[in-house]
Each structure stands twice: as structure tokens, then as C-alpha cells.
C-alpha positions as CSV (number, residue, x, y, z in Angstrom):
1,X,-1.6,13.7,-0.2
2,X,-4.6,14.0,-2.6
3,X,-7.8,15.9,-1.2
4,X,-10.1,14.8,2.1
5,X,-13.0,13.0,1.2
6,X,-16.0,14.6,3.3
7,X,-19.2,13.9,1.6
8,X,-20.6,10.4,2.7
9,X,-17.6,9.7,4.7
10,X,-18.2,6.4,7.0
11,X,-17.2,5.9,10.2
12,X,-15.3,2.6,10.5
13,X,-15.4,0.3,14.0
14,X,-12.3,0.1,15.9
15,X,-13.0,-3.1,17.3
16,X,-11.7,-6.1,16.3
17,X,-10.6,-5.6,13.0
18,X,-8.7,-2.9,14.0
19,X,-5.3,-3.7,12.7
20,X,-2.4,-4.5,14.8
21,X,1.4,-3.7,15.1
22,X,2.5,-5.1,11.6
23,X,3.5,-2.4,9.0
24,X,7.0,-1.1,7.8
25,X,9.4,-3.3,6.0
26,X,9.0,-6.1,7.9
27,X,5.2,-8.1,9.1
28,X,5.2,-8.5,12.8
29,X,2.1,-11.2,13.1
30,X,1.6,-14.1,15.4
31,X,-1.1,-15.9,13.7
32,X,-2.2,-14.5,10.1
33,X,-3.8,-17.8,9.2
34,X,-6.3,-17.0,12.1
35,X,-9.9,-16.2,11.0
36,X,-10.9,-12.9,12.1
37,X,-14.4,-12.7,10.5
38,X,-16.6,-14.8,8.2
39,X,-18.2,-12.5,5.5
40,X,-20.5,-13.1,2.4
41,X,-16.8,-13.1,0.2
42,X,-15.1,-15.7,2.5
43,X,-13.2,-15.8,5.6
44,X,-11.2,-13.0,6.6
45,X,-7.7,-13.5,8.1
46,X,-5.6,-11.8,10.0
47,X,-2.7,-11.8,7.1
48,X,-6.3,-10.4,4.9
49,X,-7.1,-7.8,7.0
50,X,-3.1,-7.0,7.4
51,X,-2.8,-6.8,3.5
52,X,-5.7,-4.3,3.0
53,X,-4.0,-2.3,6.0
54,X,-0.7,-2.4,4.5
55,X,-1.9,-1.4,0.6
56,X,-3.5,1.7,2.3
57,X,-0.3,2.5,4.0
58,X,1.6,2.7,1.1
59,X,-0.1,4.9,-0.7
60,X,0.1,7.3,2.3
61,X,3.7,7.6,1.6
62,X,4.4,6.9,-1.7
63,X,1.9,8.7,-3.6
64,X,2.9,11.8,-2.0
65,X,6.9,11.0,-2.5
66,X,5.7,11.2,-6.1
67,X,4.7,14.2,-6.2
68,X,8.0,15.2,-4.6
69,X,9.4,13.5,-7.3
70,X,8.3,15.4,-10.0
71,X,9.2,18.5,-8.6
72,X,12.8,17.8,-7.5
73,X,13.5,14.5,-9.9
74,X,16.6,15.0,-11.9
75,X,16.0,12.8,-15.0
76,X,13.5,11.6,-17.0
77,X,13.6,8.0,-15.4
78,X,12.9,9.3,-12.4
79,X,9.9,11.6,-13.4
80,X,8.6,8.4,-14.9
81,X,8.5,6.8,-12.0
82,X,7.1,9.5,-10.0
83,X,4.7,9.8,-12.3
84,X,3.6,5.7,-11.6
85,X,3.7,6.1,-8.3
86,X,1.4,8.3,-8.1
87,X,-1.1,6.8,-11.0
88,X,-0.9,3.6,-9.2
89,X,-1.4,3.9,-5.7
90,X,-4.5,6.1,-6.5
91,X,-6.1,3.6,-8.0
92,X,-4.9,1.1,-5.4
93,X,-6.1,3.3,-3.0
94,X,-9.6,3.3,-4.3
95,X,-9.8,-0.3,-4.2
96,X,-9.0,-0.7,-0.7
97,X,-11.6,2.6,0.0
98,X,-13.9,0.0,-1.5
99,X,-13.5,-2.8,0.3
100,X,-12.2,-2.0,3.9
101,X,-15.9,-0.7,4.8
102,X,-17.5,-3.8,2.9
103,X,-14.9,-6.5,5.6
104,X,-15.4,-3.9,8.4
105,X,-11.5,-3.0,8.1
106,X,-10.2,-0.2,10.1
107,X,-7.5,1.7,7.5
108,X,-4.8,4.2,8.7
109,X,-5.2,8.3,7.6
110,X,-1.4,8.3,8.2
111,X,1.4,6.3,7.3
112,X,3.5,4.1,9.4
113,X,6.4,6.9,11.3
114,X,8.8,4.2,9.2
115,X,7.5,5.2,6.3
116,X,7.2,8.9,6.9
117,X,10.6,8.9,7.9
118,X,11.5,7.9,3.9
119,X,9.5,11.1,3.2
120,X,10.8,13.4,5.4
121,X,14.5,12.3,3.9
122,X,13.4,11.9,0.2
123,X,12.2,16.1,1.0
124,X,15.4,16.9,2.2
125,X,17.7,15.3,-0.5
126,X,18.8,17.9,-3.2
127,X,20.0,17.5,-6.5
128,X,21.3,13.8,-7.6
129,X,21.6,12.0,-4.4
130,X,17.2,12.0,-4.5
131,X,17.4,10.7,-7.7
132,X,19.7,8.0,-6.0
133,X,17.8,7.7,-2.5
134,X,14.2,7.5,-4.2
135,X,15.4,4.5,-6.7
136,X,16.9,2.6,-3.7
137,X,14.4,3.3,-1.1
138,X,11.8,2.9,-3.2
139,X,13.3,-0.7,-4.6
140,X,13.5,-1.7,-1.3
141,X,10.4,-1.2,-0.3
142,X,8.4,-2.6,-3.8
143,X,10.8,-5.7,-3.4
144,X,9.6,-6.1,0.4
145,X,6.2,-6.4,-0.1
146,X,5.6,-8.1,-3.3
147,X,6.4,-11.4,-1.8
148,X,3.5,-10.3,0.5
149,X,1.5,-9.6,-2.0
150,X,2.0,-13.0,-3.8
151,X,1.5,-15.2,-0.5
152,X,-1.7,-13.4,-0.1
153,X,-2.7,-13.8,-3.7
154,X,-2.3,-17.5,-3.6
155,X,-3.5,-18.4,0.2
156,X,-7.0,-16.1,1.0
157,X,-10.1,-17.1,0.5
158,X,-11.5,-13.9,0.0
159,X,-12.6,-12.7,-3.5
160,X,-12.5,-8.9,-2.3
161,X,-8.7,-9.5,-0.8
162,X,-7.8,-11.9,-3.8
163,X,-9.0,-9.1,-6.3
164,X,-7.0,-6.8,-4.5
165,X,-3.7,-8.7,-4.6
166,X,-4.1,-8.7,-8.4
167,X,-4.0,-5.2,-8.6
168,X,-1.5,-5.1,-5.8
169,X,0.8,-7.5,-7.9
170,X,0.4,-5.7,-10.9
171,X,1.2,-2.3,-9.7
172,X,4.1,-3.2,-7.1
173,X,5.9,-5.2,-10.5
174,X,5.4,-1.6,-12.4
175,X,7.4,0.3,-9.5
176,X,10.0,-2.1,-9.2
177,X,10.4,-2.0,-12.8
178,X,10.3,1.6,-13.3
179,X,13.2,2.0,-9.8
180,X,15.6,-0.6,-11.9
181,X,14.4,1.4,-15.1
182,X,16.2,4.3,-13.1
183,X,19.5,2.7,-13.4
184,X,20.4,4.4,-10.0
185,X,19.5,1.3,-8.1
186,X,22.4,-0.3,-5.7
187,X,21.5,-3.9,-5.8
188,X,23.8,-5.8,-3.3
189,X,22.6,-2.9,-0.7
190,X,19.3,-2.9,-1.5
191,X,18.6,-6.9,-1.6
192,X,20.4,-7.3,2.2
193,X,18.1,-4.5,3.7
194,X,15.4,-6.1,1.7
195,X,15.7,-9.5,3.2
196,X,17.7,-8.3,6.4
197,X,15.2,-5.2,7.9
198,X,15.6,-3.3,10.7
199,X,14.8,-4.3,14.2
200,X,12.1,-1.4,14.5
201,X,9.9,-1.0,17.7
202,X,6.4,-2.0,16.2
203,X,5.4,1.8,16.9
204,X,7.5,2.6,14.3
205,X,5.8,0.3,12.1
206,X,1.9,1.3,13.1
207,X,0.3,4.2,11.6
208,X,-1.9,5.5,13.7
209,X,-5.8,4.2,13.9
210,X,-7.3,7.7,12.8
211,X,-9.9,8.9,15.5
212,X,-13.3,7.7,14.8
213,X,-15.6,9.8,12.3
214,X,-12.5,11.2,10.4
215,X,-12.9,11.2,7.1
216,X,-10.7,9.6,4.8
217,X,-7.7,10.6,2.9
218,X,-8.0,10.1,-0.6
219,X,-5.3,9.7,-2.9
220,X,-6.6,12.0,-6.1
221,X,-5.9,9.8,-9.8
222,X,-3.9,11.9,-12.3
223,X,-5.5,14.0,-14.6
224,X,-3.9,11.3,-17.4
225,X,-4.5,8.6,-15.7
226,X,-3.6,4.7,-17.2
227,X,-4.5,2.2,-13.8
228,X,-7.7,1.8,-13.2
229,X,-9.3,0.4,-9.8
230,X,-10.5,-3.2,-9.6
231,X,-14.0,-3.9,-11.1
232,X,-15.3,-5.5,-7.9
233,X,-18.6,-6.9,-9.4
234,X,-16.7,-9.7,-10.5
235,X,-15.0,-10.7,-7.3
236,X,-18.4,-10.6,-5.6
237,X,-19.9,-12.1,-8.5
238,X,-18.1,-14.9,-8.1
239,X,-18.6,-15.4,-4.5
240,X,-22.5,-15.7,-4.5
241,X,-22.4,-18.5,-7.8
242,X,-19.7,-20.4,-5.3
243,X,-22.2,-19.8,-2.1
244,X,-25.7,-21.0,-4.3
């Protein structure tokens, strides 16, 4: 999962902004609209701060399901799409490093146990049926949160959380382009677990608040890397010519 960042590592409040029960397939919120915090880049939500919380928790899980993937991915499709996996949530991942400190956003170390239960059966799949289980799940997942990612995108009022959801858009339209790409993807199953998920205990949706002072994971960019994190000097740019 990438290498530890130690050096300057911050110690983020659990307070708050820690973030609830929300994660997995499904967003398990009473009141997102609900202002959480007023910074110098706009209100914070709870749907904000559950966005930033959810972006972090999917690289936890996916970028390391592509490195499975190029190890045990039987065609080229699929080594492809490993290979974006992995390009994109690092720089995802380095946005949200960015910004959670800069909103006082707690963000998880370790995935949701929903999502490490993809993992643990993407590791035990051999042969062709991972090819098949790592389009589908992986389709299924993408497809679940980008209409998150597009409600965000067109209701905050932050410019650090909006900037974010352009990335976020960008990059979750790539992996759901490169899973169809694949060829391997079951549509009819994959659409009705999309839009029909799981009953799941919100444990099984929660990673775990990491223990205070713990430094963060950090998703390592490809040596060849194409995505790029967002340049966040316009975002807050933007927010102090709107505040003068």
C-alpha cells in the first residue's frame, strides 16, 4: 500500500470532524447538508467532509488491488487497468493528504472491512475468474460513487472539496472506462448491486479512525506516472478574490 510517510507527519484532531459511519457502497448520513465548520474556502458539510473521507478510502483498497493486478492480471485489458488504478488514486490520494489537514479532516490509515473484504477475495482468485471478479467489482464500485462524486461537485461550497471532485470525476470516469474496456464486465449484475447494495452493518462500512499521531499512509505515484494531483493555488486563489 505505497510507503509510510514519517517525516513531518501531522497529528490530525479526532473531534468533530472525525468522520462518521458512512463508507462502503452505500452513504449512510442523516444530515450532509449540515454545516460542520466555516473555513477561509467556504463552509464545510457533512456530505464535504464525508467525500474527502470516502476518496481516501478508496485508494486504501484499490491502489493496492492494482498492484495485485499486475501481478496475477490475465490480459492486457486488465494490466491496463491495474496500471490506472494505481496512477490515479495516488494522485487522488495526494490531494486529499493536501487538504484534509487544511479543513481539519480526520482521514482513515485503513480501509472500510467492506472494502478490504474485495481485497482479500480479488488475492485469492486465480487465473481468469480475477480477471472477471476485478472488472465487475471494480465496475461496481466506480459506478457507485461517481454519482457521489457529481452531487458533491455541483452542491459544495468549498473550493478545496469542489477541486477535489474534479479530479475525483475525472479519475473515477477513467476506471469505469478502463473495467468496461476489459470486456469481462456483467452489466445486468453489476448495475442491480450498484443501485440495490447490501444491507451492511455501518462497521462494515467505517474504516477505522487511525490512533492519533500515526503517520499517514501514502499511496506512492508510478515511476511513469500521467495524473497529476490538483494545483490547489487556484482553488484557494479563488476563494480570497470571492472573500475581498
Amino acid at each position: 500500500m505505497g510507503t509510510l510517510f514519517v517525516g513531518g507527519a501531522m497529528t490530525l484532531t479526532l473531534g468533530a470532524l472525525a468522520y462518521p459511519s458512512m463508507l462502503g457502497l452505500d452513504t449512510v448520513s442523516t444530515s450532509t447538508d449540515r454545516i460542520i465548520a466555516n473555513t477561509q474556502w467556504g463552509p464545510l458539510t457533512e456530505g464535504d467532509r464525508n467525500f474527502v473521507v470516502a476518496v481516501r478510502a478508496a485508494g486504501l483498497w484499490e491502489y493496492p488491488v492494482g498492484q495485485i493486478g499486475l501481478q496475477k492480471g490475465q490480459s492486457k485489458a486488465v494490466l491496463i487497468a491495474s496500471q490506472h488504478l494505481i496512477d490515479g488514486h495516488a494522485a487522488l490520494d495526494e490531494t486529499v493528504r493536501k487538504i484534509a489537514p487544511m479543513l481539519n479532516v480526520t482521514i482513515p490509515n485503513v480501509a472500510s472491512p467492506q472494502q478490504e473484504g474485495f481485497v482479500t477475495t480479488l488475492k485469492a482468485d486465480q487465473g481468469k475468474q480475477f480477471d472477471v471478479d476485478f472488472a465487475n467489482i471494480l465496475r461496481q464500485t466506480h459506478g457507485s460513487i461517481f454519482n457521489t462524486v457529481a452531487k458533491i461537485r455541483s452542491t459544495t461550497k468549498n473550493t478545496l472539496v469542489r477541486a477535489l471532485a474534479d479530479q475525483a470525476n475525472d479519475t473515477v470516469l477513467d476506471h469505469i472506462t478502463v473495467m468496461e474496456n476489459t470486456g469481462l464486465v456483467d452489466f445486468d449484475t453489476t448495475l442491480f448491486n450498484q443501485t440495490t447494495p447490501p444491507k451492511l452493518p455501518k462497521s462494515d462500512m467505517t474504516p477505522p479512525v487511525p490512533p492519533a499521531g500515526q503517520p499517514l499512509v501514502v499511496l506512492t505515484p508510478p515511476p511513469n506516472a500521467t495524473s497529476t494531483p490538483v494545483d490547489l493555488s487556484a482553488a484557494v486563489g479563488g476563494q480570497q478574490q470571492q472573500s475581498q
